[in-house]
SELO-634335 format. One record per residue (C-alpha): residue in one letter; y, x, z. Coordinates in Angstrom, 1 decimal. Example, Ala and Ser with C-alpha at 12.3 -4.5 7.8 and 13.67 -1.06 7.14 Angstrom:
REM SELO-634335
REC   residuo       c2       c1       c3
REC         a     -4.5     12.3      7.8
REC         s     -1.1     13.7      7.1
***
This chain:
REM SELO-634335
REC   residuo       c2       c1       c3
REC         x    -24.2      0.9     37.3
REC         x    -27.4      0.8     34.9
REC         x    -30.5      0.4     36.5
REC         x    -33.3      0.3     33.9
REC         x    -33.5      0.4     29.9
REC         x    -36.1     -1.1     29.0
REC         x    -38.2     -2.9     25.6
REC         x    -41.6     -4.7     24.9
REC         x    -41.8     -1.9     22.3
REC         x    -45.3     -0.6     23.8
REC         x    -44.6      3.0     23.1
REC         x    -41.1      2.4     24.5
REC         x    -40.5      4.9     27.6
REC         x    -38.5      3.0     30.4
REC         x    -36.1      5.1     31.8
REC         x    -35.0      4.1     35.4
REC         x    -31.4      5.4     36.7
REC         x    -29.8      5.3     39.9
REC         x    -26.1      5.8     41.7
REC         x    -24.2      8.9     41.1
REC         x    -25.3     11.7     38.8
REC         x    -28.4     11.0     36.7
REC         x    -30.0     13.9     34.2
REC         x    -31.6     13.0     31.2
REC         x    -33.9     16.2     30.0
REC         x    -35.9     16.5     26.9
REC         x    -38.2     19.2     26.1
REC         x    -37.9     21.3     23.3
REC         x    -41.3     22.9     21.0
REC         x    -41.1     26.4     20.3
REC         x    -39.3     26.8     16.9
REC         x    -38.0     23.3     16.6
REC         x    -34.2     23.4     15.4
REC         x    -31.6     21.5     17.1
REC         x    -31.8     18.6     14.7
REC         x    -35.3     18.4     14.9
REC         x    -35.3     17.6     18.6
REC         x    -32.3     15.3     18.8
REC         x    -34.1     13.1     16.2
REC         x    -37.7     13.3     17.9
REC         x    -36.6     13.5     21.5
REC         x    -34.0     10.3     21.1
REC         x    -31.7     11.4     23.8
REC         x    -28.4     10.3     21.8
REC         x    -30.8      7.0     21.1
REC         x    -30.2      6.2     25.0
REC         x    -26.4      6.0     24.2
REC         x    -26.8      4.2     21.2
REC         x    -29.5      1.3     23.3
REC         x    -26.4      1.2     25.6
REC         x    -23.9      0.5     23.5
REC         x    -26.1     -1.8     21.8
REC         x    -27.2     -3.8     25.0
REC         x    -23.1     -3.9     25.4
REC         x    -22.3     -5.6     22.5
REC         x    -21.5     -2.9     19.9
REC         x    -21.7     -4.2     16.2
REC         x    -25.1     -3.4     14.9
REC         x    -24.6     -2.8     10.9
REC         x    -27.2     -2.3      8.1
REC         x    -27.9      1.3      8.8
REC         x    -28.3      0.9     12.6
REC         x    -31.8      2.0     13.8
REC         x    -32.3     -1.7     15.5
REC         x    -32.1     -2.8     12.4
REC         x    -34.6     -0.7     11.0
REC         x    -38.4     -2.1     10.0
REC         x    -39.8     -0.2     13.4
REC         x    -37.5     -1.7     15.5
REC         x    -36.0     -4.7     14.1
REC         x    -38.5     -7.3     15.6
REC         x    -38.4     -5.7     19.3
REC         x    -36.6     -6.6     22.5
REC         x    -34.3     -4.4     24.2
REC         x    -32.8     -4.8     27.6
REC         x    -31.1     -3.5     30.1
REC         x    -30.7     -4.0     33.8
REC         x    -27.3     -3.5     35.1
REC         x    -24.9     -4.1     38.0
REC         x    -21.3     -5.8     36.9
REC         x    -18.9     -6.4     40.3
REC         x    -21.4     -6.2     42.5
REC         x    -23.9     -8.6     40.5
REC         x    -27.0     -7.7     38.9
REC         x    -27.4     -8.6     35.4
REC         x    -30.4     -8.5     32.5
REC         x    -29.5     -8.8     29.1
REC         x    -32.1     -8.5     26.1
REC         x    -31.2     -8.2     22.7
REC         x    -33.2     -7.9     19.1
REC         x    -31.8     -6.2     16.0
REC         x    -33.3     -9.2     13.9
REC         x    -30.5    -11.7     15.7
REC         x    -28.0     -9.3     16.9
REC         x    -25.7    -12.2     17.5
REC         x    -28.5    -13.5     20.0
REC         x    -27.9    -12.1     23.8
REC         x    -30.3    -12.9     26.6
REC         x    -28.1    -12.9     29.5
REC         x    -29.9    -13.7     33.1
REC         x    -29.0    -12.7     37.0
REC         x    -30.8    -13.0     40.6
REC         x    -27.6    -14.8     41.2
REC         x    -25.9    -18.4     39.2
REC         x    -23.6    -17.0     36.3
REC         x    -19.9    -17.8     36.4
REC         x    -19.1    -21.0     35.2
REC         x    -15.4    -19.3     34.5
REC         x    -16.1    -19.1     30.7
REC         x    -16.7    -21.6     28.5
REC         x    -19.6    -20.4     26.6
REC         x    -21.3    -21.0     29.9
REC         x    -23.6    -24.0     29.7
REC         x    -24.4    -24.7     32.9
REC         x    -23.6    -22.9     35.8
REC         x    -27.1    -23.9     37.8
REC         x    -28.9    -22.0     35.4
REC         x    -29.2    -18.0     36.0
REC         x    -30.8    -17.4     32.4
REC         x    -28.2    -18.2     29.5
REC         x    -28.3    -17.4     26.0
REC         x    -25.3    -16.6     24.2
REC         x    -23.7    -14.9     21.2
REC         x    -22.7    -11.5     21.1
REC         x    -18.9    -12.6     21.1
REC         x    -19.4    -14.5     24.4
REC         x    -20.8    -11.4     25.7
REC         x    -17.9     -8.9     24.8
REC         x    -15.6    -11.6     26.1
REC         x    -17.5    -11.9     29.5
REC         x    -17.8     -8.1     29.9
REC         x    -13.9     -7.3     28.7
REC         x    -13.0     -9.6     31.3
REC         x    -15.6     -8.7     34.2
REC         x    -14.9     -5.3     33.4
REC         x    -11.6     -4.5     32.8
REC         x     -9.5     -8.3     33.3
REC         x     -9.0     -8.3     29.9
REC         x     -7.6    -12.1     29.2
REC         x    -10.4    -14.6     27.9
REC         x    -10.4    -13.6     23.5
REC         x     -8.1    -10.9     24.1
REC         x    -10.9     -8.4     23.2
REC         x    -12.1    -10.3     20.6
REC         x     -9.3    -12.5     18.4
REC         x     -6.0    -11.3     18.8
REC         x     -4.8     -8.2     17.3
REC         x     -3.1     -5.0     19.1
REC         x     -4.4     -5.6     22.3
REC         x     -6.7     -3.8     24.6
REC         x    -10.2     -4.3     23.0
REC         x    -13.4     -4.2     25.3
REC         x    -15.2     -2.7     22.9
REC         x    -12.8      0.5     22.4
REC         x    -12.3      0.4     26.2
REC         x    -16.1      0.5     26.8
REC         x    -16.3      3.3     24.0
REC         x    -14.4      6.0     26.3
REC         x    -17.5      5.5     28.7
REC         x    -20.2      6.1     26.5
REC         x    -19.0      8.3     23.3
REC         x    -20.9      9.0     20.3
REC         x    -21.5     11.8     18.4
REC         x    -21.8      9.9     15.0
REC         x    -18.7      7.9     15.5
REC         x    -16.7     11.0     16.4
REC         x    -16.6     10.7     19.6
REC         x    -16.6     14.6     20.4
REC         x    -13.5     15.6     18.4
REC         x    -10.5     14.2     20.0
REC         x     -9.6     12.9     23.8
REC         x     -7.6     10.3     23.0
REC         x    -10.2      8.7     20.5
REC         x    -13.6      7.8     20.7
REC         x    -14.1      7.2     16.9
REC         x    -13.2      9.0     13.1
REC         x    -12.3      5.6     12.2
REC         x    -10.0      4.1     15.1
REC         x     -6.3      3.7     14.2
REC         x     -3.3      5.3     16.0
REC         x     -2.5      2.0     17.2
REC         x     -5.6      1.5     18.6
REC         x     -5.8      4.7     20.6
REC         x     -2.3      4.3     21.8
REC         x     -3.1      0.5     23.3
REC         x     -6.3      1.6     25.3
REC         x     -5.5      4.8     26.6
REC         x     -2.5      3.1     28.0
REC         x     -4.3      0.4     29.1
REC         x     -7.0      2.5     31.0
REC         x     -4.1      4.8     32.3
REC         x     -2.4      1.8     33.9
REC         x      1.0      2.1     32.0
REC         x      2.8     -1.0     29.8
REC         x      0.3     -1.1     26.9
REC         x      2.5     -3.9     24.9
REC         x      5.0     -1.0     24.2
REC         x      2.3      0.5     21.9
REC         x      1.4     -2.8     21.0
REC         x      5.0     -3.5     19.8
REC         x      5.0      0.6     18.1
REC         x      1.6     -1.1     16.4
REC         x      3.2     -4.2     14.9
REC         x      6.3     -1.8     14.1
REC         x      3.9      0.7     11.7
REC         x      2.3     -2.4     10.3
REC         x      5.6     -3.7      9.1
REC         x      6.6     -0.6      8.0
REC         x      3.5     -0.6      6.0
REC         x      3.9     -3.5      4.7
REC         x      7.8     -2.7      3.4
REC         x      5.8      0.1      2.0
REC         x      3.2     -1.7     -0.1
REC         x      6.3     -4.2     -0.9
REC         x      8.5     -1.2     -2.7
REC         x      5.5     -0.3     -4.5
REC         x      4.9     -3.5     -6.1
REC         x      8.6     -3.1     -7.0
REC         x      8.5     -0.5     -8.6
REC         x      4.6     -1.1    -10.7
REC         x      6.6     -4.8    -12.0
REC         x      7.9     -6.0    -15.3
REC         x     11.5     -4.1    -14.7
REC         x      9.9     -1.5    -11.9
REC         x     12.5      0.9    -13.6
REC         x     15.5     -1.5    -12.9
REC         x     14.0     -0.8     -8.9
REC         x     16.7      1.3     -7.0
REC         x     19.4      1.2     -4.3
REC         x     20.7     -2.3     -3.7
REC         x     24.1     -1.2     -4.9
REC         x     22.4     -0.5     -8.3
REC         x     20.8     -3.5     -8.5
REC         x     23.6     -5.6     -7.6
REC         x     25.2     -4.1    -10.8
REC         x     21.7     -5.1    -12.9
REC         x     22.5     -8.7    -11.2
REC         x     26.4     -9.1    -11.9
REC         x     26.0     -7.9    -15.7
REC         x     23.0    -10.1    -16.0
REC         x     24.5    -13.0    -14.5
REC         x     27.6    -12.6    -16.7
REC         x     25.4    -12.3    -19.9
REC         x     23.7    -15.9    -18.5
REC         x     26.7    -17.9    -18.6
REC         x     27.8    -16.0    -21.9
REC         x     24.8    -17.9    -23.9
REC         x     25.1    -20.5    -21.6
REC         x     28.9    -21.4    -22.8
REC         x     27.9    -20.5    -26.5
REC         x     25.0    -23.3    -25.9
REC         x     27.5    -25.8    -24.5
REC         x     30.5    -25.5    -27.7
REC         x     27.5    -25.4    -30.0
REC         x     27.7    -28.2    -32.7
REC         x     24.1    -28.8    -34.5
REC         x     24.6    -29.9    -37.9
REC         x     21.9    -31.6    -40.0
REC         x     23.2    -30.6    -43.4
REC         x     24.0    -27.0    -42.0
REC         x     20.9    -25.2    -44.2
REC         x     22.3    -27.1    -47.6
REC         x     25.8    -26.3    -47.1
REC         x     25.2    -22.7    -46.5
REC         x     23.4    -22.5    -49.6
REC         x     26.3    -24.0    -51.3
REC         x     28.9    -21.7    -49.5
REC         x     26.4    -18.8    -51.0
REC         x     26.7    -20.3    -54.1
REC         x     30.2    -20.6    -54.3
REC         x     30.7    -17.1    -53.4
REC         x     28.6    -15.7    -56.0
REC         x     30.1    -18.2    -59.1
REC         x     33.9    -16.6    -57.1
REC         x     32.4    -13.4    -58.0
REC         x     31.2    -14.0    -61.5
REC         x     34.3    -15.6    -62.7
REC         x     36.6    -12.6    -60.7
REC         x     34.3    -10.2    -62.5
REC         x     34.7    -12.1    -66.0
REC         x     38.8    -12.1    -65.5
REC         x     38.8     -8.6    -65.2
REC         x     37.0     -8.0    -67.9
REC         x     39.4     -9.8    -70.6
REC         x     43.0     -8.3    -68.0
REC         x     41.3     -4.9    -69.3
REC         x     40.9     -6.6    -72.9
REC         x     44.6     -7.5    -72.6
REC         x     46.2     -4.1    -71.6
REC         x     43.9     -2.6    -74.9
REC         x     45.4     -5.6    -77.4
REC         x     49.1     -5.0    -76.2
REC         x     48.8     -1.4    -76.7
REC         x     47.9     -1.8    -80.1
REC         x     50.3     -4.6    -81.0
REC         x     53.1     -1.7    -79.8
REC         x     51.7      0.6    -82.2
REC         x     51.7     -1.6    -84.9
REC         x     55.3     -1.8    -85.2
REC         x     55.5      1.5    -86.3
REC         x     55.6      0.9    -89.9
REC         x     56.4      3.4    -93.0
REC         x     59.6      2.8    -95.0
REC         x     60.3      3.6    -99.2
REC         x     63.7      5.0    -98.0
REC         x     62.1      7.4    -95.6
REC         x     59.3      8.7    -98.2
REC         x     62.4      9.3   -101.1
REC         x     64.3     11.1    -98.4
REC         x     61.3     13.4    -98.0
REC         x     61.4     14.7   -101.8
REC         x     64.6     14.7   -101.9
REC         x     65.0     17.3    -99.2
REC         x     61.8     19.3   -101.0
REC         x     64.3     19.0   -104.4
REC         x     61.8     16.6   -105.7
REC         x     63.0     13.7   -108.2
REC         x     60.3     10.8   -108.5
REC         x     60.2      9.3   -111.5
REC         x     60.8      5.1   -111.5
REC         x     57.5      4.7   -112.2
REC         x     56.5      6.4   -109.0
REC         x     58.7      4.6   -107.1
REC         x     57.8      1.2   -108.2
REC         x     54.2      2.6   -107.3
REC         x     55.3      3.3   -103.6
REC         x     57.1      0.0   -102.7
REC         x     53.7     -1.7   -104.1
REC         x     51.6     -0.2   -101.2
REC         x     54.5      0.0    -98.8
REC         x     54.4     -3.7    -99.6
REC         x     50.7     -3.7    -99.2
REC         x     50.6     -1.9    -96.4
REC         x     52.9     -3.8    -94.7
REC         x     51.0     -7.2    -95.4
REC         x     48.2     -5.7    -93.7
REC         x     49.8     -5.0    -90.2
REC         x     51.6     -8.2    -90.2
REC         x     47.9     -9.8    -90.4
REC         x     47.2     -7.6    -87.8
REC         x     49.6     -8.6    -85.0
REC         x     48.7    -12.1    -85.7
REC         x     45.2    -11.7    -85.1
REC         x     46.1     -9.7    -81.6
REC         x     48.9    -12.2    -80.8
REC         x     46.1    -14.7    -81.1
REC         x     43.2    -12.6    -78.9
REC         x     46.1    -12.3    -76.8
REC         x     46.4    -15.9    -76.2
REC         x     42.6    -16.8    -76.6
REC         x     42.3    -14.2    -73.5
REC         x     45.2    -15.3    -71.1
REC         x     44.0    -19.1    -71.5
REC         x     40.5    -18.1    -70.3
REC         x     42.5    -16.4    -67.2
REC         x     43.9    -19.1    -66.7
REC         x     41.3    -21.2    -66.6
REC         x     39.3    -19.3    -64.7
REC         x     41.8    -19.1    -62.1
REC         x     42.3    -22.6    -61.9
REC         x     38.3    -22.2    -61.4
REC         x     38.2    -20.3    -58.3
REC         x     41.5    -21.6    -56.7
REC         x     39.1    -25.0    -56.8
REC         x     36.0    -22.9    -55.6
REC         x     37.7    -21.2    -53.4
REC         x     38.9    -24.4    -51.5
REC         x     35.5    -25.7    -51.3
REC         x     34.3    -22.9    -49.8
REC         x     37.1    -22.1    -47.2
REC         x     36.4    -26.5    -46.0
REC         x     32.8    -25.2    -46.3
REC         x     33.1    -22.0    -43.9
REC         x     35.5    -23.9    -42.0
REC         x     32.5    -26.7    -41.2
REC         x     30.1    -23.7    -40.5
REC         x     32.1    -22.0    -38.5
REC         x     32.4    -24.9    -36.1
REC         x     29.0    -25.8    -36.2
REC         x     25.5    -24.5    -36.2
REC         x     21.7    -25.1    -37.2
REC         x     19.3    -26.5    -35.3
REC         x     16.8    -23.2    -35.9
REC         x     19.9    -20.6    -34.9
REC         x     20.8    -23.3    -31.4
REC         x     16.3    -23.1    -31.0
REC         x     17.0    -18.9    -31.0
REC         x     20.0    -19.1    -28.9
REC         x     17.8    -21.6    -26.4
REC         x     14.6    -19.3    -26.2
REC         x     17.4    -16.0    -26.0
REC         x     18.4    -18.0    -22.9
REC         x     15.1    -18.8    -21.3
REC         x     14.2    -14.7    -21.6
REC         x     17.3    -13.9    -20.0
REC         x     17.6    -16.2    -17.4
REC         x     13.6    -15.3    -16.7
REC         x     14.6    -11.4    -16.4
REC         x     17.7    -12.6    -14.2
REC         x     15.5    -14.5    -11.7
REC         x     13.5    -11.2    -11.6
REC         x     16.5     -9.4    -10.2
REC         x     17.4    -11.6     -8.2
REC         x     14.1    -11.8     -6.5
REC         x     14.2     -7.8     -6.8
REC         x     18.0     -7.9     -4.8
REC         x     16.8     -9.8     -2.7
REC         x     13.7     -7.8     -2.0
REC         x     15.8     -4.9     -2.2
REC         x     18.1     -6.0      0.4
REC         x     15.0     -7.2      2.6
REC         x     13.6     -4.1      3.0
REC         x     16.6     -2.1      3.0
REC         x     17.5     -4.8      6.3
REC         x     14.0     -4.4      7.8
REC         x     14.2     -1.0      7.5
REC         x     17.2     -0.9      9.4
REC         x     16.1     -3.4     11.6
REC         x     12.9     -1.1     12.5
REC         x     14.9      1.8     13.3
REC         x     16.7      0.1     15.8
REC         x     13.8     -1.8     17.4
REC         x     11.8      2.2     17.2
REC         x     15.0      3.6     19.0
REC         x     14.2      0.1     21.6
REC         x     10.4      0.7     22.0
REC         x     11.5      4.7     23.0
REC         x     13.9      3.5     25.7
REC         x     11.5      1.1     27.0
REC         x      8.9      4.0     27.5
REC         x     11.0      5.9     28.8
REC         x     11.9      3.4     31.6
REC         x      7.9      2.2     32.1
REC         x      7.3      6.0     32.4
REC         x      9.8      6.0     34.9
REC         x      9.0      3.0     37.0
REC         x      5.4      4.0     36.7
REC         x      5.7      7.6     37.4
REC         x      3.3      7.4     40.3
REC         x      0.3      6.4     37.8
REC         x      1.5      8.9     35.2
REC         x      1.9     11.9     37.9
REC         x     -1.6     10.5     39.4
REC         x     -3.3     10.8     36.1
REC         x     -1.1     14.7     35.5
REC         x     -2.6     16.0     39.1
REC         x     -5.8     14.4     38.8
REC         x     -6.5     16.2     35.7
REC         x     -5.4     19.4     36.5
REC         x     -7.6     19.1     39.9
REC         x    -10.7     18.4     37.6
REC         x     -9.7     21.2     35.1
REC         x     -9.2     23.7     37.7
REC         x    -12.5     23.1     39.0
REC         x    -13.7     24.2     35.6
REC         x    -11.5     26.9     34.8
REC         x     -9.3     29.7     36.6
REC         x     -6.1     28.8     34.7
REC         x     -6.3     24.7     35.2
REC         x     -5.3     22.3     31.9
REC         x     -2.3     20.4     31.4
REC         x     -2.4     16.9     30.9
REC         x      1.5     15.7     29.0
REC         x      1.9     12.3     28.7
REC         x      5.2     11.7     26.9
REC         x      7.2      9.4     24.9
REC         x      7.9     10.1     21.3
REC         x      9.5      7.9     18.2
REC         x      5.6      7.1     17.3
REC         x      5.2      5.8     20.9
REC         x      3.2      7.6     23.9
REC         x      1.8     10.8     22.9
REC         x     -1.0     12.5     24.6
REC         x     -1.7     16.3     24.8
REC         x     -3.8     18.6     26.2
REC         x     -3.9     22.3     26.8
REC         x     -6.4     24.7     28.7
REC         x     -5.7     28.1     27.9
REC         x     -8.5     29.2     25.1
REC         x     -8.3     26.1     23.6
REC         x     -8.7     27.3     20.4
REC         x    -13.2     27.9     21.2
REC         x    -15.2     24.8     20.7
REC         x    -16.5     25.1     24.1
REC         x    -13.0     24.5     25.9
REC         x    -12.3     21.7     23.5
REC         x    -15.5     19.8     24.1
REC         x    -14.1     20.3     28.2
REC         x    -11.0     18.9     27.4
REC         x    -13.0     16.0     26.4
REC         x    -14.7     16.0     29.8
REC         x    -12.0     16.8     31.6
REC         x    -10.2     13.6     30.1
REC         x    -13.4     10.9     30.8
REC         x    -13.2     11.8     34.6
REC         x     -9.8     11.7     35.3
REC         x    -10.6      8.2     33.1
REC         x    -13.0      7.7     35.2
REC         x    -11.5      8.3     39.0
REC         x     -8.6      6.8     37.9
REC         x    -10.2      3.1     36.6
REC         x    -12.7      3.2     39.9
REC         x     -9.6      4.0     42.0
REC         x     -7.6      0.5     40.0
REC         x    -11.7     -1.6     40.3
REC         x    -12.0     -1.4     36.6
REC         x    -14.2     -0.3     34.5
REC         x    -18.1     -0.4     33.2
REC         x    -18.9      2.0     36.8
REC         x    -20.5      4.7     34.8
REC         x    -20.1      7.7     32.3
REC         x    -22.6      8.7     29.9
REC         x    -22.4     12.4     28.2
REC         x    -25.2     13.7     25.7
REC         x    -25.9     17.1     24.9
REC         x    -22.9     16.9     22.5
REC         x    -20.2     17.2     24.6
REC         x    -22.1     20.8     25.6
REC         x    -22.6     22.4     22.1
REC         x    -20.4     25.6     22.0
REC         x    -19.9     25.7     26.0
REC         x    -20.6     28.7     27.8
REC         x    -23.5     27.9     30.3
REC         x    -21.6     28.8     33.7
REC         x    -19.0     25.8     32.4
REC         x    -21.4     23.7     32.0
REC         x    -23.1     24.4     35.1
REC         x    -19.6     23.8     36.9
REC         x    -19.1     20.4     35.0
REC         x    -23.2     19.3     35.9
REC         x    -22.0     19.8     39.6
REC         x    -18.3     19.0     39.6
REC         x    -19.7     15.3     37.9
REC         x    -22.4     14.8     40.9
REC         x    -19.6     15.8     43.1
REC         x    -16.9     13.1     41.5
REC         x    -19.6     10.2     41.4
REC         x    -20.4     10.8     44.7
REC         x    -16.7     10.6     45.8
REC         x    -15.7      8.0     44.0
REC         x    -18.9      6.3     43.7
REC         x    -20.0      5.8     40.4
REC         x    -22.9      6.8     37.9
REC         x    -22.6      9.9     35.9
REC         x    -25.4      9.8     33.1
REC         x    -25.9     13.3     31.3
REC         x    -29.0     13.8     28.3
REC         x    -29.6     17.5     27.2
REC         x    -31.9     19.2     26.1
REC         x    -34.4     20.9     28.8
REC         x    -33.8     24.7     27.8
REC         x    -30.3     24.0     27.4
REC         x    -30.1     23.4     30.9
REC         x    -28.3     26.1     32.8
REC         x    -30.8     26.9     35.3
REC         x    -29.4     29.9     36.4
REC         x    -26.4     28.9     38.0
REC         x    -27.5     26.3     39.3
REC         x    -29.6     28.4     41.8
REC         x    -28.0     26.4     45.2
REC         x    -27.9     23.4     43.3
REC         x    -30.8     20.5     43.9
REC         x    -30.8     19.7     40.1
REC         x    -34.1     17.8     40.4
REC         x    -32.9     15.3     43.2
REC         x    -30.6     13.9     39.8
REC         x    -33.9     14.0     37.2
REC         x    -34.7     11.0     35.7
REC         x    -38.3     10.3     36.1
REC         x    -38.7     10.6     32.6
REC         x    -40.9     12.9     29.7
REC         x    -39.3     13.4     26.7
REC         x    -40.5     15.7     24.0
REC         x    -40.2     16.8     19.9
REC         x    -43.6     18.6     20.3
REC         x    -45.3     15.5     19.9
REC         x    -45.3     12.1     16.8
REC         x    -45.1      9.8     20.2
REC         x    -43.0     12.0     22.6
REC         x    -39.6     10.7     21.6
REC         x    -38.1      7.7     23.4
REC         x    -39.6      5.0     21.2
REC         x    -42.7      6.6     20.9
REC         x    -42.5      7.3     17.2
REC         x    -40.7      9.8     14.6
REC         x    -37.6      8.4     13.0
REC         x    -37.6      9.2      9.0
***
């Protein structure tokens, strides 16, 4: 239990506390808004000095660390297994703690100096490790180091919830910010069932995560749209591979030759002098057709017998004269055509001995260039073998990529499997710890129901039961849906956390609710929880710590109730700069 909060801030107000239920009350100036009087009065600051005196993180923001309060002392006077403890600590070295007892401290941990001494300073580490294992037999660094296991720090936080973490909203969680996995470990933890199945559900989603980031960064690479079924990329890898050796076999028969550039010039050259002299023979075949076609027509001469026969049949008698005239240009003529066909009989020849030697040409040509093809076609330059090389580098870089995709591919596709089996494992496995622990599951059912039926006609149900995402926690009072009977359900949840843990020894031995936990609840609930929480701390022996504000306070039905017997001796006002817990107005 806490004793005394305490600082050498002068205008610090001490606050003493005692066993069983404790009430915190601030008064509230006529007009002042809520928010007015939770920042003046400081009554969530009490909760926040706890948390801080227990080894809560203290980041840039944090009011210790703030320019009024940075250089003071806090400390706190509290009883841990049945030994009293003082701790001080200053926001300016939050990883200095001031721990000091009546009594020699433990020489169980190694942090401990010297176990003569009953004053030790340590870090804030030590201290979480000390209290996680005081407190709630956490193993030594198990609430510090190693991941997925029961943390003191969340344990702790299901003691002493805050409103600006979130601590209001949900049951099962004590912050905004804490993970599923998180949740799940603790509350198992403080509910006394196997813890290391969520722990195993933990390192399940975290792999499952991690598969997920993995096909992701598949799919954002260099061939993300090659990404797909392993079947489909076994494809990409067959038809890649065969592609590899392809270039790979054309590399290995590849002959470099030297000369290659000079002899393909000369193979071009050849072609194009084929051409020319191809082009030039047809050119005089065409000439040749046109000089035997007129050498046939040339034989067609006239005849002196045909031209007499002519008058004769018009009744025409030439004279001798005329005649003689006729054979002289028959004559003539005929002179003419015979130097005719002997000048085509020799363009004739002139023409077929230029085929022919052109012929004899190419033929020669053309056997130079077949031996010429012949070498090129069994060899290959040095620049072609370089492109053929750096084809093969690009390839066989893009085939390593699927291959490293397959086998990604085929990784996750395995893990995945693998996690649906070990899911379908973890469920078995909580369905067997729920069995073999059904006594702490039914105790925790019952004892919430008592504690909600105290509260309400219609008690709460508590379910605790196994699903594929691990243990799953629900809650129901009828009219759940009104902020009131959800902040109950809250409060209804700490104390069966509560009876339960002092029933088992563990456990920080108090509760602490502000005045959040009561927004939206109907005063005659929150008389009945204000008594039903002096009446469970009594019974079970441990310190309820409540803060509200004064007209808040349900007064009225509390009539047989000896509410000031539980006031802490205490004045806390907004009406006034210094009548806030430190003394001083917060900006």
């Amino acid at each position: 239990m806490i004793h005394r909060i305490y600082s050498n801030l002068n205008s610090f107000k001490e606050l003493q506390f005692k066993r069983g239920l404790n009430l915190v009350l601030a008064q509230k100036s006529p007009g002042a808004t809520d928010r007015q009087t939770r920042n003046g009065a400081g009554k969530s600051s009490i909760i926040d000095i706890i948390n801080f005196l227990l080894g809560s993180n203290v980041p840039a923001d944090s009011i210790f660390r703030s320019k009024k309060l940075e250089l003071f002392t806090f400390g706190l006077e509290i009883d841990i297994k049945e030994t009293k403890y003082t701790v001080e600590r200053c926001g300016i070295r939050p990883n200095k703690i001031v721990l000091s007892s009546d009594e020699n401290i433990s020489s169980n941990f190694s942090f401990v100096k010297n176990s003569f001494f009953k004053e030790q300073t340590i870090t804030n580490d030590n201290w979480k490790e000390f209290l996680g294992v005081v407190l709630f037999s956490l193993n030594q660094k198990s609430g510090i180091s190693e991941r997925y296991t029961p943390k003191y720090r969340s344990l702790i936080s299901y003691f002493a919830r805050r409103e600006k973490e979130g601590g209001f909203f949900n049951p099962t969680r004590h912050s905004n910010f804490q993970s599923l996995g998180d949740e799940q470990i603790n509350i198992s933890f403080l509910l006394g069932i196997d813890w290391t199945i969520s722990q195993k559900w933990q390192i399940v989603r975290t792999r499952e995560k991690t598969l997920d980031e993995l096909k992701k960064a598949l799919k954002e690479g260099a061939l993300g749209d090659v990404i797909g079924s392993v079947a489909e990329l076994r494809t990409q890898v067959a038809l890649s591979d065969s592609n590899i050796n392809r270039i790979n076999n054309n590399l290995a028969d590849y002959k470099i030759l030297p000369e290659y550039e000079q002899l393909d010039i000369e193979a071009s050259l050849l072609t194009r002098e084929i051409g020319e002299l191809l082009d030039a023979n047809s050119v005089d075949k065409d000439m040749l057709f046109d000089l035997t076609d007129a050498m046939n027509y040339e034989d067609h001469s006239i005849k002196a017998n045909d031209i007499n026969q002519l008058y004769t049949e018009a009744g025409v008698n030439l004279p001798n004269l005329v005649q003689k005239r006729i054979d002289e240009v028959i004559a003539f003529h005929e002179s003419i055509i015979q130097n005719r066909k002997e000048y085509l009989q020799f363009e004739v020849l002139a023409a077929e001995q230029r085929i022919k030697k052109r012929t004899d040409i190419v033929n020669k040509k053309e056997k130079r260039k077949s031996e010429l093809l012949k070498i090129l076609l069994s060899h290959g330059a040095i620049e072609q073998y370089l492109n053929l090389q750096s084809e093969l580098n690009k390839k066989e870089a893009e085939n390593e990529f699927l291959h490293q995709k397959l086998h990604s591919a085929e990784q996750i596709s395995g893990e995945k499997a693998e996690l649906d089996i070990e899911r379908r494992q973890l469920l078995l496995r909580l369905q067997q710890d729920f069995r073999e622990q059904s006594s702490l599951v039914n105790e925790a059912i019952i004892t919430f129901e008592k504690i909600s039926r105290s509260l309400y006609e219609n008690a709460g149900n508590l379910t605790i039961s196994e699903s594929m995402n691990g243990p799953q926690i629900d809650i129901f009072i009828p009219g759940q849906k009104s902020t009131g009977i959800n902040k109950m359900q809250i409060f209804c949840f700490d104390m069966m956390l509560m009876v339960l843990n002092n029933e088992r020894n563990i456990g920080p031995g108090f509760l602490i609710h502000d005045s959040h936990l009561f927004d939206g609840v109907d005063s005659r609930q929150i008389a009945k929880a204000i008594q039903l929480g002096e009446k469970l701390s009594r019974e079970f022996n441990f310190q309820y710590i409540i803060t509200m504000n004064d007209d808040d306070f349900p007064r009225e039905y509390l009539s047989d109730f000896k509410f000031n017997d539980y006031l802490v001796p205490v004045e806390l006002t907004d009406a006034t700069e210094d009548g806030g817990l430190f003394g001083f107005r917060f900006e």
